[in-house]
N, C-alpha and C positions, 0 to 999 in steps of 0.2 A: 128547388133552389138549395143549392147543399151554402152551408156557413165554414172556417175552419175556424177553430180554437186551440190555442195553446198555452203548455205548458211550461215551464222555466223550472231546472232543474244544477242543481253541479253535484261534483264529487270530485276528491281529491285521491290520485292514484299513483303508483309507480309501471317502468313497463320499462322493457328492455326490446328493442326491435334487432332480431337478428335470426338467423337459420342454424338450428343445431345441425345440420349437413354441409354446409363453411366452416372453414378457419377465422378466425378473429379478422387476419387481413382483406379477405373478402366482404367480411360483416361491414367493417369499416368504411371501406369502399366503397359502399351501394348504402350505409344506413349513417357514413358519421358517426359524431357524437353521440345517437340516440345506440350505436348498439357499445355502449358503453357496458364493461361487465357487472359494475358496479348499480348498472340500473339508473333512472332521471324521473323527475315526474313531473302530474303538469295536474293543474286545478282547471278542472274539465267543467265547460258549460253546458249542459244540455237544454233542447228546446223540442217537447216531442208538438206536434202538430197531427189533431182531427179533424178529418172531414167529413160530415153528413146530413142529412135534411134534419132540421131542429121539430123536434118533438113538440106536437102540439098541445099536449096538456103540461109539461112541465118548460117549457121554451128552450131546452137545455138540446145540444148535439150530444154530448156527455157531462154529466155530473164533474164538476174540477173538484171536487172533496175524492169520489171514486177514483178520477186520474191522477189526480195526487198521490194517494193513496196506491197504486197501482206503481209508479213512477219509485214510490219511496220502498217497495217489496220486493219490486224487478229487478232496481238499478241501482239505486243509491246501496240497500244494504247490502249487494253483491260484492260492488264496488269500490266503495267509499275505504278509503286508507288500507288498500290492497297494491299487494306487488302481483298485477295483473297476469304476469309470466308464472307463477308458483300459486297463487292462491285462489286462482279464478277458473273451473274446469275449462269451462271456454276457451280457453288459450294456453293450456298446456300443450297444444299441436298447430296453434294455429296466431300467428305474429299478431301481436295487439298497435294495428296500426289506428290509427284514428277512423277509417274504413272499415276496416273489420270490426273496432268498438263500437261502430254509428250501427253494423249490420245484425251483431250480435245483439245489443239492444232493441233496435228492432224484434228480431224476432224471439225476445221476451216478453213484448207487449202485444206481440199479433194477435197470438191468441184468447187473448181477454176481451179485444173490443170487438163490438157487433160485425159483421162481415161484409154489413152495406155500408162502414165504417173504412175510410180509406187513412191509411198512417204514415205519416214521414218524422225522419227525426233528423236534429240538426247538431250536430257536437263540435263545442270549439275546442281543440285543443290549446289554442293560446288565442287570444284578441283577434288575430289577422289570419290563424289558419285555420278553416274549417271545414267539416264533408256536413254533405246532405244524402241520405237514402232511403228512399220511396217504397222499395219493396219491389 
């Protein structure tokens, strides 16, 4: 019987969505407002979610002090009151869409949890927009 457990996370960041292979008028075109040069930002929610059979001497699928804790080394201090375009290696080549931030997070955390451990993570970027990626 696997259980899932999750965690509740945010961070506050800036991000510029655009292609340094475009003109401005292009960027604009296909990204709007968001590929503004001046940068936008958004107080991002995160929700990572575990899945796996709950451990019989401690009842626990993962320890949430470990997830936590994991959550706050991975992502928050990466993160958090970052212009995700300039200060994030992740995304010096690669558009910080809310997609790509859900994917890149992801696989900051793959590697820490057990591998019969299944992960998904949920990031809002506002209230009403969100991605989910499973791996």
């Amino acid at each position: 019987m696997k259980v899932t457990v999750s965690r509740k996370a945010h961070f506050n960041a800036a991000h510029r969505l655009y292609r340094k292979d475009w003109n401005q008028e292009r960027n604009e075109s296909i990204f709007g407002k968001c590929a503004n040069p001046h940068y936008h930002g958004h107080n991002y929610e995160l929700i990572v979610h575990v899945t796996g059979t709950v451990d019989p001497e401690t009842g626990y699928v993962i320890d949430m002090k470990i997830l936590k804790d994991l959550i706050q080394k991975e992502v928050e201090e990466v993160f958090d009151h970052k212009n995700l375009n300039e200060e994030v290696a992740d995304f010096f080549d690669l558009i910080p869409t809310a997609e790509n931030i859900a994917i890149v997070i992801y696989s900051k955390l793959r590697p820490h949890l057990n591998t019969k451990q299944d992960l998904s993570v949920t990031l809002y970027e506002t209230p009403r927009n969100f991605v989910t990626f499973s791996g």
